[in-house]
N, CA, C and O atoms as a DFTB+ gen file, in Angstrom:
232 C
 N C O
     1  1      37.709     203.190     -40.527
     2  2      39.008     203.852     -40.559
     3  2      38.821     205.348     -40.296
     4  3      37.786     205.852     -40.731
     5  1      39.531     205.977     -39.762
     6  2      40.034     206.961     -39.867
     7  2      40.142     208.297     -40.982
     8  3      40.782     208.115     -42.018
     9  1      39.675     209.261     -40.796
    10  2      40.036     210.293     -41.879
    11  2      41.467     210.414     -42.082
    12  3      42.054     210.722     -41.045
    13  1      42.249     210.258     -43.154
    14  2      44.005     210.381     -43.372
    15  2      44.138     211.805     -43.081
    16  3      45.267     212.288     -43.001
    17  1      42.964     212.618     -42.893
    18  2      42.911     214.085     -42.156
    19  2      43.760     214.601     -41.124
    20  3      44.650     215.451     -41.075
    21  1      43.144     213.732     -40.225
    22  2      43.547     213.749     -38.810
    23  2      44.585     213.217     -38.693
    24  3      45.068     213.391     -37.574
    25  1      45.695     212.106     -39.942
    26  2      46.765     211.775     -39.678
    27  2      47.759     212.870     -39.801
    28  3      48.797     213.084     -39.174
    29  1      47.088     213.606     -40.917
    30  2      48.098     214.614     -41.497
    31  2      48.042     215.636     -40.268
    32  3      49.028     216.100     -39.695
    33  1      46.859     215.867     -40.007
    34  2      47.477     217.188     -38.609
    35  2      47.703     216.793     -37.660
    36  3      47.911     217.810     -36.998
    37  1      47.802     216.165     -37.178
    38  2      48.567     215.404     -35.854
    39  2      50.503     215.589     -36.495
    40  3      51.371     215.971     -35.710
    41  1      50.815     215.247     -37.930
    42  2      51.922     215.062     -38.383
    43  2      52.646     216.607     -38.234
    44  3      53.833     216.931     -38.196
    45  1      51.487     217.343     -38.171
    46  2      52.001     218.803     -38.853
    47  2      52.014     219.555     -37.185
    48  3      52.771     220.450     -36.810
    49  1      51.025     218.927     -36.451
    50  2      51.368     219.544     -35.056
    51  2      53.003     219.542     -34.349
    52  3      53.715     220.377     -33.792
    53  1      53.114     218.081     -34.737
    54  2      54.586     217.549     -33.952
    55  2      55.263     217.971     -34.594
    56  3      56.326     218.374     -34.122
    57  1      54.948     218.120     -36.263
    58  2      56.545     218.775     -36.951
    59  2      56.563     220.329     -36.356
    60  3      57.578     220.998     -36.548
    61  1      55.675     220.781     -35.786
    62  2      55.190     222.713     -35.699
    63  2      56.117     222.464     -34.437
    64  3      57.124     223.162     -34.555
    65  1      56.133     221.767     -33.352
    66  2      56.213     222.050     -32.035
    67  2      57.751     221.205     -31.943
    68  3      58.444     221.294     -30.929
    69  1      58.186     220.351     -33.189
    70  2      59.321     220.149     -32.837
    71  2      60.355     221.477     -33.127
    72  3      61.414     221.624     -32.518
    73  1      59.895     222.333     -34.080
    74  2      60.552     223.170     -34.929
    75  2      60.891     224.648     -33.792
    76  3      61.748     225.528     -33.870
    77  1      59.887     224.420     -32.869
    78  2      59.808     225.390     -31.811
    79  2      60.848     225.091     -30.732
    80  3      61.650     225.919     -30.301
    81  1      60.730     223.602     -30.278
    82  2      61.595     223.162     -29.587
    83  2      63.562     223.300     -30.013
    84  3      64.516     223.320     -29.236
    85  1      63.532     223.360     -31.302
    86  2      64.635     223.160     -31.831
    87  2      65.101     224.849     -31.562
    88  3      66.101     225.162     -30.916
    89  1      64.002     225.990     -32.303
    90  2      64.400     227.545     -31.956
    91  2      64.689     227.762     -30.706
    92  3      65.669     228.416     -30.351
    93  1      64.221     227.463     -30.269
    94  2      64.337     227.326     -28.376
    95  2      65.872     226.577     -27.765
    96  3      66.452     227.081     -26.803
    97  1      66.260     225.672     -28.275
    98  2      67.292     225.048     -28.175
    99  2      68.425     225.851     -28.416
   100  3      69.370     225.976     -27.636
   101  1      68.301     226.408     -29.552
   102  2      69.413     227.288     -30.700
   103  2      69.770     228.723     -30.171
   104  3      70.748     229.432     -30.411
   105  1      68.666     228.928     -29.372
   106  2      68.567     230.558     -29.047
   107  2      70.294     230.941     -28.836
   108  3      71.032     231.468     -29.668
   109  1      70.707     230.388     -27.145
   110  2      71.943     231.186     -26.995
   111  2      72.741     230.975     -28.247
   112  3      73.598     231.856     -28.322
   113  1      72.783     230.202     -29.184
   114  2      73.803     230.054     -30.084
   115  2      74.059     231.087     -31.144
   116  3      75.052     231.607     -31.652
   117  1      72.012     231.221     -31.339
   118  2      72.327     232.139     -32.612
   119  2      72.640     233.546     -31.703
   120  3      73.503     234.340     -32.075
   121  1      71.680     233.801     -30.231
   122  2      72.368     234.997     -29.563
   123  2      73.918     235.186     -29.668
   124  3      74.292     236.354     -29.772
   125  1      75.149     233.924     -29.651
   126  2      76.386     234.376     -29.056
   127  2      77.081     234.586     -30.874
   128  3      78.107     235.124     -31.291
   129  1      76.081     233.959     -31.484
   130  2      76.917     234.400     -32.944
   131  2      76.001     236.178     -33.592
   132  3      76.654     236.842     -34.396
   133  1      75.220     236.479     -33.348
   134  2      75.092     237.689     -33.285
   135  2      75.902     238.831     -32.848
   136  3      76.299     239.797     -33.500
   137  1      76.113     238.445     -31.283
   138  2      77.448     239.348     -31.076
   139  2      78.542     239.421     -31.450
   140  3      79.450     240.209     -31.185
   141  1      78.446     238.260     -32.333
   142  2      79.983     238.039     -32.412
   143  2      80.141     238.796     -34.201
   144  3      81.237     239.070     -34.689
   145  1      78.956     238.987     -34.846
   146  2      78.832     239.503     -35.874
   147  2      79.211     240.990     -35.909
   148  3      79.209     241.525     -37.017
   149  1      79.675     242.040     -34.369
   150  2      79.435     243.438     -34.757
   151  2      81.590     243.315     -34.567
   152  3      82.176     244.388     -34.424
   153  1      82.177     242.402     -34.588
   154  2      83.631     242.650     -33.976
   155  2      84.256     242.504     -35.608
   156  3      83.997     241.782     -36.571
   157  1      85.230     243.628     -35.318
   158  2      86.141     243.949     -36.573
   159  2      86.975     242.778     -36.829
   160  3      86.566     241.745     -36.298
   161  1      87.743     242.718     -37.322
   162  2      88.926     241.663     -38.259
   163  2      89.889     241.075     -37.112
   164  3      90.371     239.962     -36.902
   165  1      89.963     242.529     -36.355
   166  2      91.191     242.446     -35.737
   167  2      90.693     241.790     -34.166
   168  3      91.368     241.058     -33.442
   169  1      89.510     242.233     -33.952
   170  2      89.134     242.063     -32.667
   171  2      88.717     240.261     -33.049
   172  3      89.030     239.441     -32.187
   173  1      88.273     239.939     -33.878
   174  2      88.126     238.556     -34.262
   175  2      89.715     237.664     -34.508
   176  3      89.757     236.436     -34.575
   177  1      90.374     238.144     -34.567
   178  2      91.708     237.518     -34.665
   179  2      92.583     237.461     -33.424
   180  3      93.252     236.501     -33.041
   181  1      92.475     238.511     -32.932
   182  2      92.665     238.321     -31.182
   183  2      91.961     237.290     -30.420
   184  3      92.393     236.315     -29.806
   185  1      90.444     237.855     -30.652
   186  2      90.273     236.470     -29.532
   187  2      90.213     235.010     -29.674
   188  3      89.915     234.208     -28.789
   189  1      90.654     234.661     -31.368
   190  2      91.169     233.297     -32.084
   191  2      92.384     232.878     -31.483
   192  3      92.728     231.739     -31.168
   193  1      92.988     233.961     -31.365
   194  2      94.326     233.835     -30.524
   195  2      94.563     233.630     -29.030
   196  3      95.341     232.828     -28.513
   197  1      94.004     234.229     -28.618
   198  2      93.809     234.517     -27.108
   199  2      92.879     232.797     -26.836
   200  3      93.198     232.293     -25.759
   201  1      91.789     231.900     -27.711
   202  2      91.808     231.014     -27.357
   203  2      92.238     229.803     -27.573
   204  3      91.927     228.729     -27.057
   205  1      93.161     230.147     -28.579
   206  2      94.710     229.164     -28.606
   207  2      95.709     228.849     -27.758
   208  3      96.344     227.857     -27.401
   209  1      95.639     230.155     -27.523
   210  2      96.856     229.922     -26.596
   211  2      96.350     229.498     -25.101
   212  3      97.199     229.012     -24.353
   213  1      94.967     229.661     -24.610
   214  2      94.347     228.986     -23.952
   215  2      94.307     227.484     -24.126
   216  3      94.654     226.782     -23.176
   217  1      94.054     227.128     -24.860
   218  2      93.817     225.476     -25.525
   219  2      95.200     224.746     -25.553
   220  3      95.301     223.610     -25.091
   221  1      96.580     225.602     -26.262
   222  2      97.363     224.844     -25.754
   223  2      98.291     225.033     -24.343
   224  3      99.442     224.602     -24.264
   225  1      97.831     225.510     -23.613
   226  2      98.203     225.377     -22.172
   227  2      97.983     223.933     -21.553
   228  3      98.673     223.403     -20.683
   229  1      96.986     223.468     -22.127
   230  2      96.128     221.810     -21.766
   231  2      97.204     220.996     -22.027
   232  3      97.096     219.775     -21.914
């Protein structure tokens, strides 16, 4: 048999490189919620609005 060694880092490689894959995935998201973190009350309520009234045009 096998060292349960080598099971465990093989386990810990794929969990390492899925976790990378996933940051990588996420990027523009957490990028477009960053920007969206520096807009005031008002500028956030406008463009809630502005894509409502987009949405119900459909």
């Amino acid at each position: 048999m096998t060292n349960p060694g080598w099971i465990v880092l093989a386990w810990l490689v794929v969990a390492l490189a899925s976790a990378l894959k996933f940051w990588s995935i996420t990027r523009p998201y957490r990028d477009k919620t960053a920007l969206s973190r520096g807009q005031t009350v008002d500028e956030a309520r406008q463009r809630l609005e502005r894509r409502w009234r987009n949405d119900s045009k459909v």
